[in-house]
N, C-alpha and C positions, 0 to 999 in steps of 0.2 A: 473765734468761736461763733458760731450763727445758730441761731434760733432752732434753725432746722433739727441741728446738730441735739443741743436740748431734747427735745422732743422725741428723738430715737433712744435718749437715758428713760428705763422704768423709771428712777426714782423723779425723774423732773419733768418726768410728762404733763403734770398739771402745773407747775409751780409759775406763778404770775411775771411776766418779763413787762417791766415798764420801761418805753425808750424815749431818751433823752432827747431832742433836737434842737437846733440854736436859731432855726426859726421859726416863725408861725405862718407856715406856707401848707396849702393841700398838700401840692404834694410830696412832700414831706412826712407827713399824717397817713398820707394813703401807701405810700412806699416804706413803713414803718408796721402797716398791720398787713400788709402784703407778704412781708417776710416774717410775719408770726409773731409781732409783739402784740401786749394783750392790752394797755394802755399806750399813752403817748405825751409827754408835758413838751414845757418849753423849757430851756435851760435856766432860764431864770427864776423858774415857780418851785424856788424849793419848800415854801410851802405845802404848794402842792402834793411835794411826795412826804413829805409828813402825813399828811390825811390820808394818802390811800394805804401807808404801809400802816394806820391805826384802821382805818375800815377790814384789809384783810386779817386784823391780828389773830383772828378765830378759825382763818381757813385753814384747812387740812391738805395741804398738796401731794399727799398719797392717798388718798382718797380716790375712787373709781365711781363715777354716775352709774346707778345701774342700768342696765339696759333692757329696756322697754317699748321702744319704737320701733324696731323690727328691722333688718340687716340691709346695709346700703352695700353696694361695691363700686371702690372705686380704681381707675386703670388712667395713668397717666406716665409718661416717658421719665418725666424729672423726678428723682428720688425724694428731692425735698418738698417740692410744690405739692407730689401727693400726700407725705407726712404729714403737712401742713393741713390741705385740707380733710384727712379724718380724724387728728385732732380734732377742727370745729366738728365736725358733727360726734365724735366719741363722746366728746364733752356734753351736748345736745344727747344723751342715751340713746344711739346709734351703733350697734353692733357694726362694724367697718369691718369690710376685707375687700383682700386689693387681688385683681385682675392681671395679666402680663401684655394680655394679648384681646383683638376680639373674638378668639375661639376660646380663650376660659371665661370669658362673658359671656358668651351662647351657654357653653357648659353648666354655671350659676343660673342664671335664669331658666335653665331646663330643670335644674333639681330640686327634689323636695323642698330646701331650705332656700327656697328664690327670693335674691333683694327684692326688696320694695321700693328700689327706687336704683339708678346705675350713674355714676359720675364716670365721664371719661374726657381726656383729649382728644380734639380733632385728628392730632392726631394719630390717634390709636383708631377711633372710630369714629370717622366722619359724617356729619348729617346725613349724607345719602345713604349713610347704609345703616342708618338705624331700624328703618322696614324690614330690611332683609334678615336682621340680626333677629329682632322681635318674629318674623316669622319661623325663622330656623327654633327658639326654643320656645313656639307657640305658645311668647305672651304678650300679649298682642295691647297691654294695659298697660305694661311696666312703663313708668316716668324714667324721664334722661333728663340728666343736665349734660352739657358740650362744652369743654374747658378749650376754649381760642382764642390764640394768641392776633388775632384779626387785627389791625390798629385801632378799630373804631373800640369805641368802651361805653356802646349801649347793652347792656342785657335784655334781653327780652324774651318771652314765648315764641316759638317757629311759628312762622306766620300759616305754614301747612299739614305739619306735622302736629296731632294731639298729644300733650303733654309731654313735650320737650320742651326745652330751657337754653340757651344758649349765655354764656358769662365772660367777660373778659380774662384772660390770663393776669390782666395787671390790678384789677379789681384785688379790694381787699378779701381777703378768704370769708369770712363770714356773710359774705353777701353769697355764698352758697348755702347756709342756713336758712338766710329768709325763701332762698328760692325753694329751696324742699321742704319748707313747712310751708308753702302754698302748693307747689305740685300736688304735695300728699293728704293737703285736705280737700283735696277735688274743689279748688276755686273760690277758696273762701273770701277773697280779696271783693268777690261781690256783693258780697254781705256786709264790706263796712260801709260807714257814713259817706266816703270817697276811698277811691282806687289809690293804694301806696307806689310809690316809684321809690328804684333805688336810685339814690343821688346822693355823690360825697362832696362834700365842704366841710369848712370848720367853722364850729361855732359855740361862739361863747355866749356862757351864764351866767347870771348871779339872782341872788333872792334880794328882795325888795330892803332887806334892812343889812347889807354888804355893800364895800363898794368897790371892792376888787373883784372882774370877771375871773372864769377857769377856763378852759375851752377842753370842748372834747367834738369830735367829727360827727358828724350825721351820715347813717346810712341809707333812710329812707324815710320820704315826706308824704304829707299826704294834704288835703288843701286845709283839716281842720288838726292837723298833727302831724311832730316831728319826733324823732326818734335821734337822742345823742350816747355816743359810744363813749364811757367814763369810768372807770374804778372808782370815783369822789361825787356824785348824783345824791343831789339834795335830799330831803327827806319826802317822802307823798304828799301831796295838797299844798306844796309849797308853791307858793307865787314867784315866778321867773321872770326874768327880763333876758330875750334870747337876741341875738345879732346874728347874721348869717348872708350871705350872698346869694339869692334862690340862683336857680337854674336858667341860665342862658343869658346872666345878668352879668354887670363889673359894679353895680350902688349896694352896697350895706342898708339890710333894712332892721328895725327892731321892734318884735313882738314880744307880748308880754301871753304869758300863758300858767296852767296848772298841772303841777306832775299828779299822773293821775297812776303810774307804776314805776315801781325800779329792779332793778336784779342786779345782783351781784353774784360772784362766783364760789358756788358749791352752796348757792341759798334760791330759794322758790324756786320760780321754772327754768328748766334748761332750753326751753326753745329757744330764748333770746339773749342775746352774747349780754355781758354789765353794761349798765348803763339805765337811761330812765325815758321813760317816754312821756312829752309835752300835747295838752288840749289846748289849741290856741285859743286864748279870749278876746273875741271882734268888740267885739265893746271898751275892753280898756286899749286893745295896741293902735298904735296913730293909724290912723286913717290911711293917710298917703302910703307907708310901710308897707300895712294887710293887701291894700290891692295890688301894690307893685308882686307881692309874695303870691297872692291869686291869681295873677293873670300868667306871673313865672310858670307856675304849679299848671294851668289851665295848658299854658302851652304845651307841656309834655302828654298833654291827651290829644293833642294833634297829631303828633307825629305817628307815622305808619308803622303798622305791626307790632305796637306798645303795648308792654304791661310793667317794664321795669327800667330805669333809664341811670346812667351814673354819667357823670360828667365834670371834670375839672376845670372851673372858672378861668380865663386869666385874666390876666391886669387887675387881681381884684384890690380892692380897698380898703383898707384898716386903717 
């Protein structure tokens, strides 16, 4: 039975799949939300799933977000991959309908009722002919994200193309959510305190007065803030102690920080999949740590054509 499979039943379209693993490896974490699980523990924390099956005990898993963000389509070869990915955005209150070809994409974007935004594979419609498609149903605005299977697993904006997106196949699906809630708010990413990049690792937490970590994945950092994907996300203003491998590193560093939101599923906003987002505090985290974690972070504004970056460590350390 797979996930996928799930997810085509009405009755268990929403219902929370937590997946077990027997290590505490990315990727692991990331080939676990890849194929549609919505959490991720270790085999050994059954603690763990104590806590999340008492956090969800109020959810409604027939329950429908309503829709309010105005109608995505998406067109992809794999039955499952695109299931997958309008789940995440259905959940985000996203009207979803799905495309065959890219002549019932021309066709949607010519009619009244034009997505607001178009997810497709390479290859159904490939970068180069995103121009011609946008000029055939003269709209010349419409955002794209490009689902490819490329080997590399950078995301990022087209370096030529206006508001296109490019995302790996192997990427976890919800890193199509962060990217369409920045397409579609025309650039907000320049408005925060620093530029977010997606980047997967795992990393563990705990609050200042525990002494067992949890761990849940990050999907995207930022130099003054991280963001961890969890059904179990401590309560707000709670003091953390976070561990994690920055970006293009193999040393563990540990910062200490403050959740300053969380979300959980079928409660506040739907833009952001569960889990809690961390302010890092430079004052209390060790010294040596925060800069090793800033110059990681600094380093992904180096590279060319950036705005989104994911990347699986090896040899990392625990």
């Amino acid at each position: 039975m797979t996930t996928a499979w799930l997810r085509d039943q009405p009755l268990l379209f929403s219902t929370p799949v937590i997946a077990i693993v027997s290590e505490l490896r990315d990727e692991s974490f990331v080939r676990a939300y890849r194929n549609g699980a919505d959490d991720v523990i270790v085999r050994s924390n059954v603690a763990g799933v104590t806590r999340r099956l008492a956090n969800l005990r109020d959810f409604d898993p027939s329950a429908r977000p309503p829709i309010s963000r105005g109608q995505v389509l998406i067109s992809h070869q794999d039955d499952d991959h695109r299931r997958l990915l309008g789940r995440v955005l259905r959940q985000a209150s996203f009207d979803v309908r799905f495309a065959a070809d890219s002549g019932e994409i021309v066709e949607a974007m010519a009619s009244e009722e034009a997505p607001v935004l178009v997810v497709a594979s390479d290859e159904v419609l490939p970068v180069s002919e995103i121009q011609p498609v946008r000029r055939s149903a003269n709209a010349f605005k419409t955002p794209f994200v490009v689902v490819t299977a490329a080997a590399s697993t950078r995301t990022m904006l087209h370096d030529t193309l206006e508001r296109v997106a490019t995302i790996s196949e192997s990427a976890p699906n919800d890193h199509l959510l962060f990217l369409a809630n920045d397409l579609l708010t025309g650039g907000s990413r320049h408005m925060r305190e620093s530029p977010r990049y997606l980047f997967d690792t795992i990393c563990s937490f705990r609050a200042d007065d525990t002494s067992s970590p949890d761990h849940g994945l990050t999907y995207n950092v930022s130099e003054t803030g991280i963001y961890v994907r969890t059904f179990d996300p401590p309560p707000k203003d709670t003091i953390v102690r976070l561990e994690l491998t920055p970006p293009g590193s193999t040393e563990t560093v540990e910062l200490r920080g403050t959740i300053i939101w969380t979300a959980m599923p079928g409660k506040g906003t739907r833009a952001t999949p569960p889990g809690f987002g961390v302010h890092i505090e430079t004052l209390s985290s060790p010294a040596r740590d925060l800069e090793l974690y800033q110059e990681a972070y600094r380093a992904l504004g180096e590279l060319p054509n950036r705005v989104a970056v994911t990347r699986i460590p090896k040899n990392r350390r625990r």
